[in-house]
N, CA, C and O of each residue as an XYZ file, in Angstrom:
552
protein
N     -62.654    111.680     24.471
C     -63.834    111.329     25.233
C     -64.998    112.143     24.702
O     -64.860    113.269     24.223
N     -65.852    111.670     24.787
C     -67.412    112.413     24.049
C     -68.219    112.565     25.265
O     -68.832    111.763     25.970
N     -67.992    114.145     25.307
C     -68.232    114.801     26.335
C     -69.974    114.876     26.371
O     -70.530    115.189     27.424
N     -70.799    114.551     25.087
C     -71.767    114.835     24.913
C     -73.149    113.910     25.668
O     -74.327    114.070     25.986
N     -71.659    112.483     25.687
C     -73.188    111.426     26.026
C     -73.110    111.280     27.538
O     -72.088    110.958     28.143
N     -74.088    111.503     27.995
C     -74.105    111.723     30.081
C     -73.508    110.383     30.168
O     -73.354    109.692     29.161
N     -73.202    110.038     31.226
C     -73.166    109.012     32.313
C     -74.210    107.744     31.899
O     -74.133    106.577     31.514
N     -75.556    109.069     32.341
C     -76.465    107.512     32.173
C     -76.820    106.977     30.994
O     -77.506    105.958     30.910
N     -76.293    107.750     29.819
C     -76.673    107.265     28.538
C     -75.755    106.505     27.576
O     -75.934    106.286     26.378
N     -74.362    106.025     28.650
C     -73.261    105.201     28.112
C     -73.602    103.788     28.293
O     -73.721    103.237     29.388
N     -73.767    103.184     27.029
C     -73.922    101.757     26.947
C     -73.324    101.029     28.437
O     -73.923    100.340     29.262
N     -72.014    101.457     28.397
C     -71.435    100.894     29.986
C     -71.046    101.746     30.970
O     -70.835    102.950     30.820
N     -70.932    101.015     32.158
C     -70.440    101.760     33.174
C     -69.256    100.859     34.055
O     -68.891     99.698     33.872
N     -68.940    101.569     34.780
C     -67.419    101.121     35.345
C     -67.092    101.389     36.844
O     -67.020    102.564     37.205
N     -66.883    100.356     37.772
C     -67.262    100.549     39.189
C     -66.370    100.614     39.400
O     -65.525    100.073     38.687
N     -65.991    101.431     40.690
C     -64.356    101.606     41.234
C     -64.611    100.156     42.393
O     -65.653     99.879     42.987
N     -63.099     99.313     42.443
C     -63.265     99.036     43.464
C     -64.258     98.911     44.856
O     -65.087     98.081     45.225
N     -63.701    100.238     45.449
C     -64.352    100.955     46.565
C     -65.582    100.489     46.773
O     -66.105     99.886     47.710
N     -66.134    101.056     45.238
C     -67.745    101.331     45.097
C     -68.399    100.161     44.957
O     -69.613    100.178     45.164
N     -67.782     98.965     44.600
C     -68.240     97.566     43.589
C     -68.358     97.162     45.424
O     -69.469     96.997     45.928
N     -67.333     97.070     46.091
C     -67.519     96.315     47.993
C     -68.552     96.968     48.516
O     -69.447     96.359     49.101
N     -68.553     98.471     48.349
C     -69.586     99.061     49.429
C     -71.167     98.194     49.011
O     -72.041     97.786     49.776
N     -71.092     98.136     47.632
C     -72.598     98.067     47.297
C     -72.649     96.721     47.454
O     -73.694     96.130     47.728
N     -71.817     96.300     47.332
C     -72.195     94.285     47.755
C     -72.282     94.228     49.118
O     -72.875     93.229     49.526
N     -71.935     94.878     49.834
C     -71.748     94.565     51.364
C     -73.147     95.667     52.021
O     -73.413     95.657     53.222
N     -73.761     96.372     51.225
C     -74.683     97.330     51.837
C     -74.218     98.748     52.695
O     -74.802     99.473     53.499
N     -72.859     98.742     52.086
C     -72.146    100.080     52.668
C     -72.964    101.613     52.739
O     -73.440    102.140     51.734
N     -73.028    102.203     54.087
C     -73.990    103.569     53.601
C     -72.677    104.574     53.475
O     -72.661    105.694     53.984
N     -71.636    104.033     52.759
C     -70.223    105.021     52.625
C     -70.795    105.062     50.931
O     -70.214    105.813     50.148
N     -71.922    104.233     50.469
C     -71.576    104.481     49.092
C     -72.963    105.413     48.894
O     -74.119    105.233     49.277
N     -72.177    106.745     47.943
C     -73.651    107.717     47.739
C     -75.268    107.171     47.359
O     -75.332    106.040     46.877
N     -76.102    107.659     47.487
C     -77.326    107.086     46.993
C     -77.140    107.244     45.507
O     -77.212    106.249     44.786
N     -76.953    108.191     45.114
C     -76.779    108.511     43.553
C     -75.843    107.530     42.734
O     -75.980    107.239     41.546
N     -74.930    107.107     43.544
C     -73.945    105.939     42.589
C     -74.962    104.379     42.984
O     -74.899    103.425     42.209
N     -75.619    104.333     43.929
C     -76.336    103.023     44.143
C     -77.440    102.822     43.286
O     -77.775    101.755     42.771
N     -77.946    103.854     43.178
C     -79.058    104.037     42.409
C     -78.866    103.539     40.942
O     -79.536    102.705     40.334
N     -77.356    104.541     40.363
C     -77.076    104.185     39.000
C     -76.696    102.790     38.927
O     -76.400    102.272     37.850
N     -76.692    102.178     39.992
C     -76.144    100.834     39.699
C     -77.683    100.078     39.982
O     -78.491     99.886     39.073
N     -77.839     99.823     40.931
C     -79.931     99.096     40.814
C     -80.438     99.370     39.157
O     -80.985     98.422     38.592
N     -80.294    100.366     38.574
C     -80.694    100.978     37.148
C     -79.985    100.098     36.440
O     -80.765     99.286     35.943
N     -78.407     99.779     36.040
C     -78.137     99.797     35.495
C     -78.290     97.931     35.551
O     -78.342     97.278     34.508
N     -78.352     97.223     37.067
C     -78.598     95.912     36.745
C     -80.362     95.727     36.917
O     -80.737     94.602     37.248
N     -81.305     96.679     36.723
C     -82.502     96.060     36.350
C     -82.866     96.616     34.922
O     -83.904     96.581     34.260
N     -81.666     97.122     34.712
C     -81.911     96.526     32.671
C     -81.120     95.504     32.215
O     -80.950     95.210     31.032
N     -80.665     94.996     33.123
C     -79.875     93.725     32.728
C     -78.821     94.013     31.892
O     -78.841     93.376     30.839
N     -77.582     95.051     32.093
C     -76.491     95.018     31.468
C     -75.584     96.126     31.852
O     -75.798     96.801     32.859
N     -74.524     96.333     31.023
C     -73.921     97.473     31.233
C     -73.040     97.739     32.309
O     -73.031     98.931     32.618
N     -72.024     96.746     33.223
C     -71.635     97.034     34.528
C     -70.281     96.278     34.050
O     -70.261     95.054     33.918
N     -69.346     96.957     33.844
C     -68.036     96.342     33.247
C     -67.212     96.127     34.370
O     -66.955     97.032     35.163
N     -66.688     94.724     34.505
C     -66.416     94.191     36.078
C     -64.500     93.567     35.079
O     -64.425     92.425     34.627
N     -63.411     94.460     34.972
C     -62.148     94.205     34.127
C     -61.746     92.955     35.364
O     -62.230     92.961     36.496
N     -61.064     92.239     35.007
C     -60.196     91.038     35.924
C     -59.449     91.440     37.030
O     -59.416     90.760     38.056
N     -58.543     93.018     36.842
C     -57.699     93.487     37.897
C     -58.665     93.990     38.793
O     -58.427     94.228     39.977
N     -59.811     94.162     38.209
C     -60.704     94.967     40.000
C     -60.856     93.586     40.317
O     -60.681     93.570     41.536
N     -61.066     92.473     39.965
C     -61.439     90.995     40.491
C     -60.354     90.635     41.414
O     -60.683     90.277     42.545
N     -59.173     90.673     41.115
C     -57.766     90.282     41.867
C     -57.955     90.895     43.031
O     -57.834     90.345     44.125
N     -58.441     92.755     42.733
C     -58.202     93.549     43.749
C     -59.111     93.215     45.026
O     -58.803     93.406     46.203
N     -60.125     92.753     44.598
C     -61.124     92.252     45.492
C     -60.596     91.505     46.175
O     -60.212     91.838     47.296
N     -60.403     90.090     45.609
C     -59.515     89.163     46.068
C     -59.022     89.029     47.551
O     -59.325     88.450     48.594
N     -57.721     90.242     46.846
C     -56.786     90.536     47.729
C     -56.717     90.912     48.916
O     -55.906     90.616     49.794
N     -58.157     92.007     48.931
C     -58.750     92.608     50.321
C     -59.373     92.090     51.214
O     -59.234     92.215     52.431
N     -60.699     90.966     50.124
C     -60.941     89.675     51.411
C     -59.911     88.855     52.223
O     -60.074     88.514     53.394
N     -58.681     88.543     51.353
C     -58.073     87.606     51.579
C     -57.341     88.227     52.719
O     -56.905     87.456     53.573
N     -57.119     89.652     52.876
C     -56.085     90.012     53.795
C     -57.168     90.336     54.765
O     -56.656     90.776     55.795
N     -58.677     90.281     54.847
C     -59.645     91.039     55.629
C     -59.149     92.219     55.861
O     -58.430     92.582     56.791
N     -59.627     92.891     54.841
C     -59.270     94.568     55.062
C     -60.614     95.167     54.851
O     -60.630     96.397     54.824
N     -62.119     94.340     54.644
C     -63.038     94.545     54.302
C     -63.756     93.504     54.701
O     -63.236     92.481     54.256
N     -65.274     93.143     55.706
C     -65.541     91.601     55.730
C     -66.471     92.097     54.550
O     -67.182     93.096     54.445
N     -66.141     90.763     53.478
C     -67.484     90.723     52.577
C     -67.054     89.193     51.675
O     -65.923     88.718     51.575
N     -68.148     88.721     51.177
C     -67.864     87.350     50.919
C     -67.728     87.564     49.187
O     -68.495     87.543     48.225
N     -66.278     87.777     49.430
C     -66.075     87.749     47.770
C     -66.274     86.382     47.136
O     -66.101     86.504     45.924
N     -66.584     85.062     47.484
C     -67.158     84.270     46.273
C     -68.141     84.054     45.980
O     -68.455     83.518     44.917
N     -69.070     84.504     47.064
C     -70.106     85.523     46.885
C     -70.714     86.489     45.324
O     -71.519     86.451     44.394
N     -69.751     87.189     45.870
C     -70.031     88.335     44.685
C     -69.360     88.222     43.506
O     -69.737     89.047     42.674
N     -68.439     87.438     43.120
C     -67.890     86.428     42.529
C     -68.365     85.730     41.729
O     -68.088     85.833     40.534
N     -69.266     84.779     42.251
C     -70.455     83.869     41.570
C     -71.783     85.328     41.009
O     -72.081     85.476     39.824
N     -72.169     85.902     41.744
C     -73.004     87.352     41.467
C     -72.493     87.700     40.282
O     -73.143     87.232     39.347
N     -71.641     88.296     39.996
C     -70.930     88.588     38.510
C     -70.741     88.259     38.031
O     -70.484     88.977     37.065
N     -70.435     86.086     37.685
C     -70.628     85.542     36.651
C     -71.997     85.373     36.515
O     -72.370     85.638     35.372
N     -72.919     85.013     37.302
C     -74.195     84.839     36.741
C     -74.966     85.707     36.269
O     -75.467     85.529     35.159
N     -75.235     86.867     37.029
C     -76.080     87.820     36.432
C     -75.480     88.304     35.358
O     -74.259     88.446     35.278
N     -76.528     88.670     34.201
C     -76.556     89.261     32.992
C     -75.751     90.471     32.962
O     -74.856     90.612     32.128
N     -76.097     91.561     34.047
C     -76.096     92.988     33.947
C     -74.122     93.087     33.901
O     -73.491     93.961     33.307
N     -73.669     92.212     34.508
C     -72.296     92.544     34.622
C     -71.657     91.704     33.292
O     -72.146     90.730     32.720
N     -70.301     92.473     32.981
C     -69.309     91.939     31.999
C     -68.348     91.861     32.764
O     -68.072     92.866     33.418
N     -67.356     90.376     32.960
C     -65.941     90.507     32.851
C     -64.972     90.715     31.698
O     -64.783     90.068     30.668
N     -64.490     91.672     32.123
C     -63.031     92.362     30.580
C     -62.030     91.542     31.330
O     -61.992     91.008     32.439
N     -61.053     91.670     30.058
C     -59.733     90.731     30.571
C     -58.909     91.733     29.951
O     -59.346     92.449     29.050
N     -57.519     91.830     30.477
C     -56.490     92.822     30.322
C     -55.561     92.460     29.366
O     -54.450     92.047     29.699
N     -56.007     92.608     27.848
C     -54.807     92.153     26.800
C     -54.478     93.570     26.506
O     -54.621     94.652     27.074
N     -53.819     92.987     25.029
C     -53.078     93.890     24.684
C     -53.916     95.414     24.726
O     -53.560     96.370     25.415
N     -54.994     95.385     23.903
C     -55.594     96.408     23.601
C     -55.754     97.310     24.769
O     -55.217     98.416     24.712
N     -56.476     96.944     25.893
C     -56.084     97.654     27.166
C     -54.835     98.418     27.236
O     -54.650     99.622     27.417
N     -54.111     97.554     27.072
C     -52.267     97.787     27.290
C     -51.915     99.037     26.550
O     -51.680    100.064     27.186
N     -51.862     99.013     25.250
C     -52.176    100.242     24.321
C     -52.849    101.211     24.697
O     -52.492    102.388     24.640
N     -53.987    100.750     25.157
C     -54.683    102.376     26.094
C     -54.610    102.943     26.861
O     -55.019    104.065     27.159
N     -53.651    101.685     27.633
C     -53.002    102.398     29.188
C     -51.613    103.561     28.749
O     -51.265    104.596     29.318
N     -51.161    103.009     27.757
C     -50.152    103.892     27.437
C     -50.521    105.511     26.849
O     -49.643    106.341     26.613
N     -51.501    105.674     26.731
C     -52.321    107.008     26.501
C     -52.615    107.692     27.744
O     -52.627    108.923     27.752
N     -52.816    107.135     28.625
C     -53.544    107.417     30.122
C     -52.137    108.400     31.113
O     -51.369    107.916     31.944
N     -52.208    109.800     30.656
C     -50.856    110.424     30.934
C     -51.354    111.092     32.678
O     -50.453    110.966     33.507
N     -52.223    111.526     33.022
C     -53.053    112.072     34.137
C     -53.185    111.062     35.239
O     -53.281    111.538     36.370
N     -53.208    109.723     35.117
C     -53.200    109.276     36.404
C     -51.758    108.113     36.395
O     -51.369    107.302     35.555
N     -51.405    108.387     37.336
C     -49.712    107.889     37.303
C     -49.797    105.999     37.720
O     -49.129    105.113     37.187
N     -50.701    105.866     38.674
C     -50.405    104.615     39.801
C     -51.046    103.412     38.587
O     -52.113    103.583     37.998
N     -50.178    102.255     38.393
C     -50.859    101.633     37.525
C     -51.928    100.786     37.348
O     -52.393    100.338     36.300
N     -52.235    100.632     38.379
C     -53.606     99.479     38.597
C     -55.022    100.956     38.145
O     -55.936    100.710     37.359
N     -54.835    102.634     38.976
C     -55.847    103.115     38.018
C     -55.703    103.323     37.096
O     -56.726    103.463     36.425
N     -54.373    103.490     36.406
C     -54.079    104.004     34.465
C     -55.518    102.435     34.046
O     -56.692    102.398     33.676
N     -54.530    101.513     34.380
C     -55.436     99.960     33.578
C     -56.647    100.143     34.067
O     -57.397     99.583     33.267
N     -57.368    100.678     35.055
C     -58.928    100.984     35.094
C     -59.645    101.833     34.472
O     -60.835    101.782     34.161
N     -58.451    103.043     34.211
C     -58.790    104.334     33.397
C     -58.918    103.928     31.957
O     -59.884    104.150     31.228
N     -57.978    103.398     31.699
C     -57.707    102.621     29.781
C     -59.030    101.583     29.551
O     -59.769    101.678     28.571
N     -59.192    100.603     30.597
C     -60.445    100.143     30.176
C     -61.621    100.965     30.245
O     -62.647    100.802     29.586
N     -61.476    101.540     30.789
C     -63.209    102.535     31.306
C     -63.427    102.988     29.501
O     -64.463    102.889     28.843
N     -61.518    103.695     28.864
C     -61.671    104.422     27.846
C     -61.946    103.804     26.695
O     -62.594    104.276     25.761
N     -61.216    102.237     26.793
C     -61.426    101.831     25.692
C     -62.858    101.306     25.220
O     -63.178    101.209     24.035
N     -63.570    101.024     26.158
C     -64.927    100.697     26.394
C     -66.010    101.850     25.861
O     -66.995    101.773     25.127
N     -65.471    102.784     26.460
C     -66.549    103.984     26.259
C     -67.416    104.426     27.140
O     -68.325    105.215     26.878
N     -67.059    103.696     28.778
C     -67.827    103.674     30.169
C     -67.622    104.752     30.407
O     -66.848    105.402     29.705
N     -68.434    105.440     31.784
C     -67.873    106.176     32.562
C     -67.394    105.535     33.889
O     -67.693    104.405     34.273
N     -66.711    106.311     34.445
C     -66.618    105.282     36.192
C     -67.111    105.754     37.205
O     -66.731    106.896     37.460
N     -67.902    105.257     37.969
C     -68.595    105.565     39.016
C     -67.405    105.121     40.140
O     -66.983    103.968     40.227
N     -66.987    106.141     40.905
C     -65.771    106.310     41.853
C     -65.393    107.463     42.719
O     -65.834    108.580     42.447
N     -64.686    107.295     43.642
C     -64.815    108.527     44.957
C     -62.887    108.623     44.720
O     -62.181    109.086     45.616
N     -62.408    108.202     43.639
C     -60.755    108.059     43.466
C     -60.867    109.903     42.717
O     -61.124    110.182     41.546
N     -60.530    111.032     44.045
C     -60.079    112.311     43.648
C     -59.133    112.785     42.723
O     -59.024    113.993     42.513
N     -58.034    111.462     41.816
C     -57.050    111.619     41.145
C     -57.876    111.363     39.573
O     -57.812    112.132     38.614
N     -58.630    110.091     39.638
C     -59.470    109.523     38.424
C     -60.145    110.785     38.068
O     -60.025    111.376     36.994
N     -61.085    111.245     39.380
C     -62.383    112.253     38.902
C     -61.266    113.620     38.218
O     -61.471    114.116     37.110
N     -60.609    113.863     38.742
C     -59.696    115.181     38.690
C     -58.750    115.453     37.113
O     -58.444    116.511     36.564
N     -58.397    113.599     36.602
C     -57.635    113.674     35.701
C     -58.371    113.990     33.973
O     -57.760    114.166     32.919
N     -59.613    113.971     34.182
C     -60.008    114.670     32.348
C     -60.037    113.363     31.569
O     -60.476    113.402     30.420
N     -59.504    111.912     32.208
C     -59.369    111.302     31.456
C     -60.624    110.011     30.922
O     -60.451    109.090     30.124
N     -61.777    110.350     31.642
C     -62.672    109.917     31.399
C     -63.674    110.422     32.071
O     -63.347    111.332     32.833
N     -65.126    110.057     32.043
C     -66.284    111.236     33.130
C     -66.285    110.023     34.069
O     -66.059    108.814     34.042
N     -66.663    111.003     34.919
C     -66.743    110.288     36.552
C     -68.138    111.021     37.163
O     -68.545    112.145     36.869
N     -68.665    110.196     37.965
C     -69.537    110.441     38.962
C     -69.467    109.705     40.007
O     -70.242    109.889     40.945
């Protein structure tokens, strides 16, 4: 990891879960400082790496209402706007997840491996992600 280039000066960035609902739904659980980097990062129109498994994960939470928020909604929001990318989980991911020795549970290794293979940082409140060295977090 290249400890040198900040946060805000990484071509991409990488939303936890958590953080991707609070800010679609207007959550005041999500810091000003991570909202902020995100308003920034979609009024330059790019840079917000949205992988397929946080998409499922979303999914899953509307679908069980464990969260009210209108994921086709935000859904349609992330294919249209510019600022976001969907990644898809092939091999190459796969390969990077197998590097990812610090966080055990596998849905974050495959968030951690994309964040790495990308070159993002992740904007996230996950104490195991921030804690593990294996990519920068804010």
């Amino acid at each position: 990891m290249n400890k040198r280039v900040s946060l805000s000066q990484r071509k991409w960035v990488y939303l936890s879960q958590r953080c991707r609902i609070w800010y679609f739904i207007g959550s005041k659980r999500l810091r000003k400082k991570l909202k902020d980097v995100i308003d920034e990062r979609r009024g330059e129109g790019g840079g917000i790496l949205v992988p397929t498994i946080v998409l499922a994960e979303a999914l899953d939470i509307a679908e069980k209402q464990k969260v009210d928020f209108d994921f086709n909604g935000m859904y349609r929001l992330i294919q249209e706007e510019p600022g976001f990318e969907i990644v898809g989980f092939g091999l190459e991911i796969f390969e990077e997840t197998l590097g990812v020795e610090e966080v055990k549970e596998i849905h974050d290794r495959i968030i951690v491996a994309t964040a790495k293979f990308y070159g993002a940082g992740i904007l996230t409140k996950d104490r195991i992600i921030q804690n593990s060295g294996e990519v920068e977090t804010l």
